[in-house]
N, CA and C atoms as a LAMMPS dump frame, in Angstrom:
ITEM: TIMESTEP
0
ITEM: NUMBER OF ATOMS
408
ITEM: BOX BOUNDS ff ff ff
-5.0000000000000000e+02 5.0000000000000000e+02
-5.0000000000000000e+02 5.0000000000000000e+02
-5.0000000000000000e+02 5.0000000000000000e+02
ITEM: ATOMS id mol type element x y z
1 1 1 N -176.578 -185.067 -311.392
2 1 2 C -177.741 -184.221 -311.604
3 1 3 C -177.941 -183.38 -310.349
4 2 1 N -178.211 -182.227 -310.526
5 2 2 C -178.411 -181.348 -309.381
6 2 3 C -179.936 -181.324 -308.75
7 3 1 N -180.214 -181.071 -307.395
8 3 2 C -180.815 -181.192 -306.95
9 3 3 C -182.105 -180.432 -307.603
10 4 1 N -181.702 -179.022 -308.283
11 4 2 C -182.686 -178.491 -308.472
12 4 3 C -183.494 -178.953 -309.987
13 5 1 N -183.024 -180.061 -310.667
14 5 2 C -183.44 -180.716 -311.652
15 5 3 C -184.811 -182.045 -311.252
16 6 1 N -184.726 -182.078 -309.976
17 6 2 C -185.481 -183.755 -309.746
18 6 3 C -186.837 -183.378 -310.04
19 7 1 N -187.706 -181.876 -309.932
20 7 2 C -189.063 -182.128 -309.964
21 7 3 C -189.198 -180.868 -310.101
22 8 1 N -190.15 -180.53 -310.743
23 8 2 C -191.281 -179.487 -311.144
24 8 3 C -192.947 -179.863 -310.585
25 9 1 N -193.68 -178.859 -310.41
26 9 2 C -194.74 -179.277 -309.997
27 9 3 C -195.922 -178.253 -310.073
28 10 1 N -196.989 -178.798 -311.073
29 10 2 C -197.913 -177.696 -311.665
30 10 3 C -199.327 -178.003 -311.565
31 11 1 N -200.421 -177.113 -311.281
32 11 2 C -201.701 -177.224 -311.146
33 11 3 C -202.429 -177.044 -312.23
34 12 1 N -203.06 -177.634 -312.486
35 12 2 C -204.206 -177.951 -313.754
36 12 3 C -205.964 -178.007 -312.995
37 13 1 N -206.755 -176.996 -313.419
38 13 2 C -207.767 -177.604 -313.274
39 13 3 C -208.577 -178.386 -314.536
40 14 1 N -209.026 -179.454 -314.22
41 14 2 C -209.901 -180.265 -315.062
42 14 3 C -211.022 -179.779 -315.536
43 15 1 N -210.917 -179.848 -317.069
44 15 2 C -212.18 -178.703 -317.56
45 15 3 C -213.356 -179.989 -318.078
46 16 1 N -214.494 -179.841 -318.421
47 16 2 C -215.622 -180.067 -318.944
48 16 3 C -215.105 -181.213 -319.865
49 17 1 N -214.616 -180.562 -320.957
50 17 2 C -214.216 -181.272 -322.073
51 17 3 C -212.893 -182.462 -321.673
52 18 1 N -212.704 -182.489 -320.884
53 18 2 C -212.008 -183.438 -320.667
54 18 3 C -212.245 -184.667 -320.181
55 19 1 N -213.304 -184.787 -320.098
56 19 2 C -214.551 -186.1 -319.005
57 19 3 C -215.085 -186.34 -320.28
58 20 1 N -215.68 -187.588 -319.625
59 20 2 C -216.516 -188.674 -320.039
60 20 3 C -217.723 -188.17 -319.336
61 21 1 N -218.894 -188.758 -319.569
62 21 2 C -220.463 -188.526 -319.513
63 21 3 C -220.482 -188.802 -318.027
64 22 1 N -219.457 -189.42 -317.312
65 22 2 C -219.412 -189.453 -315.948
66 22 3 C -218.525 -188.611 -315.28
67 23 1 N -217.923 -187.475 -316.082
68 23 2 C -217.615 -186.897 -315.419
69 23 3 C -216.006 -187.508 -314.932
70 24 1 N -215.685 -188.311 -315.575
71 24 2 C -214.39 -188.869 -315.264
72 24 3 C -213.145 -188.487 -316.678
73 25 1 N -212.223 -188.04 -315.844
74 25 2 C -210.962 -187.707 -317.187
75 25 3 C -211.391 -188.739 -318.19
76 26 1 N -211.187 -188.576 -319.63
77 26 2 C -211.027 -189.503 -320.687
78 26 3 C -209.177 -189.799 -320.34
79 27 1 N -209.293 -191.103 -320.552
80 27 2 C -207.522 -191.741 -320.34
81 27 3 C -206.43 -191.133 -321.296
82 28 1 N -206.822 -190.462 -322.389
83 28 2 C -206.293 -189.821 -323.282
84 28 3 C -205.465 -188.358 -323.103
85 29 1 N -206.286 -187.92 -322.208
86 29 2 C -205.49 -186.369 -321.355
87 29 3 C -204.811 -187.276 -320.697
88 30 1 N -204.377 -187.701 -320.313
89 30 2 C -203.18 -187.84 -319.232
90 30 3 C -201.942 -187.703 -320.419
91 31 1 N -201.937 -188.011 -321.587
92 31 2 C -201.088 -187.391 -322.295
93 31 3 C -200.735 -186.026 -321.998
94 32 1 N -201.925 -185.728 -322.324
95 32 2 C -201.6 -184.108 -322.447
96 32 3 C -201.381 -182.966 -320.616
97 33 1 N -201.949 -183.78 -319.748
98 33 2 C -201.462 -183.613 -318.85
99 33 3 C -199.665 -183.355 -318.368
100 34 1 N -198.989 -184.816 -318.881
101 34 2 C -197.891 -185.022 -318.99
102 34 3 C -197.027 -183.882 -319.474
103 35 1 N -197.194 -183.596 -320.983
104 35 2 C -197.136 -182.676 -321.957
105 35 3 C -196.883 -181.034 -321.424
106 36 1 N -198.374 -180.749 -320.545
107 36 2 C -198.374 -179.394 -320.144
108 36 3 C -196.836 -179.678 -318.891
109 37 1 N -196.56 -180.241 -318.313
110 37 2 C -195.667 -180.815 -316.79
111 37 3 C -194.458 -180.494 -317.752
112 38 1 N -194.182 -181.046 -319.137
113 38 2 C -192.662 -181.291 -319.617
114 38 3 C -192.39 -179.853 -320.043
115 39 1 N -193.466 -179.553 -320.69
116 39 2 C -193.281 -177.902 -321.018
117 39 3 C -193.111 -177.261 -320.444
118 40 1 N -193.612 -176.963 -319.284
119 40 2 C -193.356 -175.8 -317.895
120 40 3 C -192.133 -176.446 -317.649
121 41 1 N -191.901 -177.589 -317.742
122 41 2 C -190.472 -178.245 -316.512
123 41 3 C -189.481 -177.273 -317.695
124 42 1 N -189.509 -177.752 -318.703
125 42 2 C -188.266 -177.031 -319.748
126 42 3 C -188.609 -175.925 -319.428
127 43 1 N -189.692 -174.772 -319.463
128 43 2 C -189.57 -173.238 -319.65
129 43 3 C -188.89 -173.053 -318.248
130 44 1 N -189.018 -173.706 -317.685
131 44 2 C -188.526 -173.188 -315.906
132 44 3 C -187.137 -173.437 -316.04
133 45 1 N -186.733 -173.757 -316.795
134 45 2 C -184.961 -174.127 -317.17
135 45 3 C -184.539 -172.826 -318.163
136 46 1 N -185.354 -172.287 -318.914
137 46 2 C -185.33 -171.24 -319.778
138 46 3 C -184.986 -171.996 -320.961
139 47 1 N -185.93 -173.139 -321.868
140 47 2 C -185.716 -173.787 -322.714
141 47 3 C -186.864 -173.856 -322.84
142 48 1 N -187.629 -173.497 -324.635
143 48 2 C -188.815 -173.282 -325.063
144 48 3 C -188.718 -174.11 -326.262
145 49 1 N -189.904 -174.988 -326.757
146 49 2 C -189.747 -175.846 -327.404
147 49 3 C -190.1 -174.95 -328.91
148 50 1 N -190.679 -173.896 -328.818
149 50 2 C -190.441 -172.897 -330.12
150 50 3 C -188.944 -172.246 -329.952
151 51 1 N -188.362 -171.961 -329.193
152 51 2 C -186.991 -171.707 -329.485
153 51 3 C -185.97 -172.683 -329.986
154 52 1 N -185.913 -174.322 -329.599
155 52 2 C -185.468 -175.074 -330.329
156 52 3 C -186.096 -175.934 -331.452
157 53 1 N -187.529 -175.615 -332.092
158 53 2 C -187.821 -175.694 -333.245
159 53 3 C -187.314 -174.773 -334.187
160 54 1 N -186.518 -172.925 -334.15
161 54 2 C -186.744 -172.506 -334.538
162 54 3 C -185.29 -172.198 -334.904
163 55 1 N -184.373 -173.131 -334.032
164 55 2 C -182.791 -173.364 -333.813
165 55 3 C -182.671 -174.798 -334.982
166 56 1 N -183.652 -175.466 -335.049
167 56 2 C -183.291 -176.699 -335.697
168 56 3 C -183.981 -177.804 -335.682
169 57 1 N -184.466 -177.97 -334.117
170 57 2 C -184.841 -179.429 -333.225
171 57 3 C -185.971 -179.597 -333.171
172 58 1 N -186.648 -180.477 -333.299
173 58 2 C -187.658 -180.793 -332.909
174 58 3 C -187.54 -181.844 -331.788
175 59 1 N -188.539 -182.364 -330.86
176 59 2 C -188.627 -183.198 -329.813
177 59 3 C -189.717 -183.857 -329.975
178 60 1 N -189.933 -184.881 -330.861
179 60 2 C -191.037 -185.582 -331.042
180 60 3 C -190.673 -187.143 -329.791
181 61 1 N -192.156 -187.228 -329.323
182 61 2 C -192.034 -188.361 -327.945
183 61 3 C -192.025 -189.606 -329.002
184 62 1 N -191.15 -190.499 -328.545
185 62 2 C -191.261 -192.266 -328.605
186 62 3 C -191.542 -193.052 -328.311
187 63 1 N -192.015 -192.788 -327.037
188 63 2 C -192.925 -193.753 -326.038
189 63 3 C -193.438 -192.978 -324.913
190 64 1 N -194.604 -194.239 -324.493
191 64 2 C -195.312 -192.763 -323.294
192 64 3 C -195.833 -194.279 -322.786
193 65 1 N -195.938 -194.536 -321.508
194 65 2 C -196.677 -195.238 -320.502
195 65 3 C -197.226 -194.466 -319.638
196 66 1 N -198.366 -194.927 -319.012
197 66 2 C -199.381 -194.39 -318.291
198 66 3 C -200.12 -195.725 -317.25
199 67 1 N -199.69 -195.714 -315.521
200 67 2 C -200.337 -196.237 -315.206
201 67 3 C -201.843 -195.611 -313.62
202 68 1 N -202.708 -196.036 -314.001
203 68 2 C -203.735 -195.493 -313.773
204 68 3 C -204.793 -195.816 -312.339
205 69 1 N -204.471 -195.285 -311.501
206 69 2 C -204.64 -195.451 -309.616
207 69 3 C -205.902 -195.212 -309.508
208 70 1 N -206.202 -194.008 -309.386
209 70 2 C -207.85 -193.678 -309.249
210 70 3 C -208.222 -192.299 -310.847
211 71 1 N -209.269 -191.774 -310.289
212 71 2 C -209.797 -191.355 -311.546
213 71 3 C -209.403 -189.583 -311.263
214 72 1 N -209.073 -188.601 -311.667
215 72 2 C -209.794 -187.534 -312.061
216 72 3 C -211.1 -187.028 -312.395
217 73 1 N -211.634 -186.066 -311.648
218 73 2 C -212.446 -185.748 -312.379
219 73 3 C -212.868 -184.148 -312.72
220 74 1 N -214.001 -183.782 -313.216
221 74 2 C -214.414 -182.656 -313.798
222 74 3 C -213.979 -181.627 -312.44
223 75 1 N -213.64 -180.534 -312.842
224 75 2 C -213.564 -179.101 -312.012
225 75 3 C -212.277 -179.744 -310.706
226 76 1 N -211.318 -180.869 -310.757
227 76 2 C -210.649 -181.39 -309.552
228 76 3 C -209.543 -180.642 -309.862
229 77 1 N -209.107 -179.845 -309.185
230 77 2 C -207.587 -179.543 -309.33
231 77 3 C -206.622 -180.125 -308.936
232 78 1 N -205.53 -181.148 -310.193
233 78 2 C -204.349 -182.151 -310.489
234 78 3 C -202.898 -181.521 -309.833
235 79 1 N -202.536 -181.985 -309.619
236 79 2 C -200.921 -181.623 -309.92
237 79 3 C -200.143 -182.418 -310.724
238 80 1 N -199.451 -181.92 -311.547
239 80 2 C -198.754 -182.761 -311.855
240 80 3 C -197.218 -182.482 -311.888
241 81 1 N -196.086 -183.436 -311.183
242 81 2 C -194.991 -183.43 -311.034
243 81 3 C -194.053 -183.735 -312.069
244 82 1 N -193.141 -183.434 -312.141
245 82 2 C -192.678 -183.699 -313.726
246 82 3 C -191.217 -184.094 -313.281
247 83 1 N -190.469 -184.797 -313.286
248 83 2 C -188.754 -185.194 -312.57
249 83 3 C -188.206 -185.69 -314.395
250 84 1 N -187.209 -185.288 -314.234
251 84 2 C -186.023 -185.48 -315.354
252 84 3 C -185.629 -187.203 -314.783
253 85 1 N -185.196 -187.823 -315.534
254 85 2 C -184.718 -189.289 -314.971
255 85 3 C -183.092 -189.011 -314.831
256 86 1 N -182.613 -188.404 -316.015
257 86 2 C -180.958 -188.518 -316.303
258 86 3 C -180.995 -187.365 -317.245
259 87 1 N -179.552 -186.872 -317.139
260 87 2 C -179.101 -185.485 -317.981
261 87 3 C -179.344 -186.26 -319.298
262 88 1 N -179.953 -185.449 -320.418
263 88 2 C -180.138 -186.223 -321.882
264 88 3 C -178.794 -186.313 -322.681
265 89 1 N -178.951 -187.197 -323.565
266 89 2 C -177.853 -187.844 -324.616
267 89 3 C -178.658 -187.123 -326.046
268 90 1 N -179.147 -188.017 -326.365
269 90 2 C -180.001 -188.026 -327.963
270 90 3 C -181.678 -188.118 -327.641
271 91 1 N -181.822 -188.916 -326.546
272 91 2 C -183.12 -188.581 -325.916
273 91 3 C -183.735 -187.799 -324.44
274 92 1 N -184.298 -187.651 -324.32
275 92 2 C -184.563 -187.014 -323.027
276 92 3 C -185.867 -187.634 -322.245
277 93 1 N -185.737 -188.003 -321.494
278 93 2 C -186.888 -189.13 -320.233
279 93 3 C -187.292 -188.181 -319.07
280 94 1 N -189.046 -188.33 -318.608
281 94 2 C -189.494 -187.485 -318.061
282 94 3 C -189.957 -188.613 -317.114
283 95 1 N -190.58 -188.582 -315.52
284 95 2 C -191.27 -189.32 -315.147
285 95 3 C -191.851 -188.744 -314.597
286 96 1 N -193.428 -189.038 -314.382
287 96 2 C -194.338 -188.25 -313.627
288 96 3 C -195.595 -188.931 -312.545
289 97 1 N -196.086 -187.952 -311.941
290 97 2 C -196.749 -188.176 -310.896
291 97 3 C -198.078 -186.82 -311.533
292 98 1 N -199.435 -187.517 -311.09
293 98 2 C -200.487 -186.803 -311.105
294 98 3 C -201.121 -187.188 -309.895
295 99 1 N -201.471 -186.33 -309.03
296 99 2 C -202.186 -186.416 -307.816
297 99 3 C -203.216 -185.588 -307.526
298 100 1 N -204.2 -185.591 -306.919
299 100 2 C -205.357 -184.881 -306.395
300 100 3 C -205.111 -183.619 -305.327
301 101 1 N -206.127 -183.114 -304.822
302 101 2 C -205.853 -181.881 -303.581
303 101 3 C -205.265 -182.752 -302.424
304 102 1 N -205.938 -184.389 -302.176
305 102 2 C -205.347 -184.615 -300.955
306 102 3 C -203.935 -185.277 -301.019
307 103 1 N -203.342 -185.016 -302.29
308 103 2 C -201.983 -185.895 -302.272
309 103 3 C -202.215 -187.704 -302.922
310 104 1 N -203.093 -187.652 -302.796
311 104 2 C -203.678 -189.183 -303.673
312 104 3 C -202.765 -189.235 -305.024
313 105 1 N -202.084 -190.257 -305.178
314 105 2 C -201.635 -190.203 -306.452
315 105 3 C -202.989 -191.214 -307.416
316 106 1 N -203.343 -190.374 -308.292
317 106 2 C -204.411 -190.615 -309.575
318 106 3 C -203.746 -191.25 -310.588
319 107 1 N -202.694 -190.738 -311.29
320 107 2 C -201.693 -191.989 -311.62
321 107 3 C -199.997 -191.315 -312.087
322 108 1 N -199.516 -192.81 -312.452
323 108 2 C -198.13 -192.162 -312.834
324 108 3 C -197.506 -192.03 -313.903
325 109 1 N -196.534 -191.797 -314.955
326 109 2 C -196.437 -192.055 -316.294
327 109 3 C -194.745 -191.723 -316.959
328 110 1 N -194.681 -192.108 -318.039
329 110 2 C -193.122 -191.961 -318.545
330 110 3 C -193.276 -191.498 -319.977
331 111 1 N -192.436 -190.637 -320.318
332 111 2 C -192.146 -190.516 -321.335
333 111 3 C -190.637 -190.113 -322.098
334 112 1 N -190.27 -190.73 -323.183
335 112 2 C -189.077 -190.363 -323.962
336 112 3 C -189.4 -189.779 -325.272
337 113 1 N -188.618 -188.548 -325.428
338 113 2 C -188.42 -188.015 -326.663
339 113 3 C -187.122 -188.207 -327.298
340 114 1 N -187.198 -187.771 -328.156
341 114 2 C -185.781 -188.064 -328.954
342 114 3 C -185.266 -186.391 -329.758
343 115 1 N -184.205 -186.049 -329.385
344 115 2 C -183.711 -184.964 -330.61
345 115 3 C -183.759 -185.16 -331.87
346 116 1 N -184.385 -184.394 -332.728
347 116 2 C -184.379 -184.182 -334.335
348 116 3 C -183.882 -182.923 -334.756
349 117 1 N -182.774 -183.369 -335.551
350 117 2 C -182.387 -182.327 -336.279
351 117 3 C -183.371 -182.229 -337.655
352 118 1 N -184.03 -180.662 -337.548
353 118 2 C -185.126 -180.723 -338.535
354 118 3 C -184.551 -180.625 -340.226
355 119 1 N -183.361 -180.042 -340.846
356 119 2 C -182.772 -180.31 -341.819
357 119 3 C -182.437 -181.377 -342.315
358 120 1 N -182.088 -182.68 -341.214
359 120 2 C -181.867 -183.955 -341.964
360 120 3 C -182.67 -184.901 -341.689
361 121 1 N -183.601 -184.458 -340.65
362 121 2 C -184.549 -185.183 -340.261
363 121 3 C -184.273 -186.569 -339.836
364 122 1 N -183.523 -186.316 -338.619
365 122 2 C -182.732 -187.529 -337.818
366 122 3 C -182.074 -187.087 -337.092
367 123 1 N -181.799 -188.291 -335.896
368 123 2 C -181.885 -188.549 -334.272
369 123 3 C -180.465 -186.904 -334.559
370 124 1 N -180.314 -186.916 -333.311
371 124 2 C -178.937 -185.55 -333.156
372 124 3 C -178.829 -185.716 -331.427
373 125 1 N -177.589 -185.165 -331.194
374 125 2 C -177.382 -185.552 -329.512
375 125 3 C -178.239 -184.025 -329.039
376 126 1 N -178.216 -183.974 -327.482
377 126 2 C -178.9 -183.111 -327.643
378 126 3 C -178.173 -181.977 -327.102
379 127 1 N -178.761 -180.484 -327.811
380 127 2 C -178.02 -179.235 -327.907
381 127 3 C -177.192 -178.891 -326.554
382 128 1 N -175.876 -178.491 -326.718
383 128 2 C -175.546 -177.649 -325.837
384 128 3 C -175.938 -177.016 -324.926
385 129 1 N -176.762 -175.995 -325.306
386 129 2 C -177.362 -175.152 -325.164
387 129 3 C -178.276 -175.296 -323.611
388 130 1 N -178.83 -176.517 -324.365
389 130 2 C -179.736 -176.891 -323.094
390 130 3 C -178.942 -177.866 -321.991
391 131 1 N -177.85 -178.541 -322.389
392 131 2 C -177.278 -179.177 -321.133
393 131 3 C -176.592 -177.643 -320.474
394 132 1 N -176.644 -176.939 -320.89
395 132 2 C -175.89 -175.821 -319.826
396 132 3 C -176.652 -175.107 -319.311
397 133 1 N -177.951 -175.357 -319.913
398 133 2 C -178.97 -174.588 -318.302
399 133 3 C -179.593 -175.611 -317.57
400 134 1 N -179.316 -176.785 -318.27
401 134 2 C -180.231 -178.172 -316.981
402 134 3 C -178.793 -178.36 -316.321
403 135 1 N -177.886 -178.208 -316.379
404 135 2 C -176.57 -178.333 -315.366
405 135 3 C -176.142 -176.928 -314.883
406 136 1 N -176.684 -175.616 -314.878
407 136 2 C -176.417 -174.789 -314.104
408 136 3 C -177.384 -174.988 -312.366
């Protein structure tokens, strides 16, 4: 894996709707936290998840862990880091880091998707296409 694959790294500010009555993230965005990190990490490769829905694939996740350090909260601006684990096969593995302004890690998390070929609707290795811009 090349060096320029290990990490991506993106700013989010924390909106309103994303807290609890205290003003603390609901545990549920950190999904979607994750989510916004995998998407930018692929577009920054020049791989759009409407361009390979629209080729065939879908990338539906299979598992997602989330473990949880300190809190987020309302108006805090996150980062979140996004690292590839291994060049993909049939699935593709993300691991991440969410941290605060001072570098605090808030928490960390994993996720695997799997390739779908949307015509037969089942597992498929994954495209060409994209191992030749995550290995350029």
């Amino acid at each position: 894996m090349t060096e320029s694959l290990k990490h991506d790294e993106i700013e989010i500010r924390v909106r309103y709707g994303e807290t609890d009555q205290m003003g603390v993230v609901y545990h549920g965005n950190y999904a979607q936290y994750f989510e916004i990190g995998r998407v930018e990490w692929l577009r920054k490769f020049g791989v759009s998840y409407k361009e390979m829905e629209e080729s065939g694939i879908m990338l539906p996740v299979i598992s997602l862990s989330v473990k949880f350090k300190k809190s987020a909260r309302y108006d805090d601006v996150i980062k979140v880091k996004t690292q590839l684990v291994k060049i993909p096969l049939a699935t593709i593995e993300f691991d991440y880091e969410i941290l605060n302004d001072k570098n605090e890690i808030l928490a960390t998390g994993n996720t695997s998707l799997v390739f779908i070929d949307i015509n037969r609707n089942r597992p498929t290795r994954c495209p060409q296409y994209i191992l030749d811009k995550l290995q350029n």
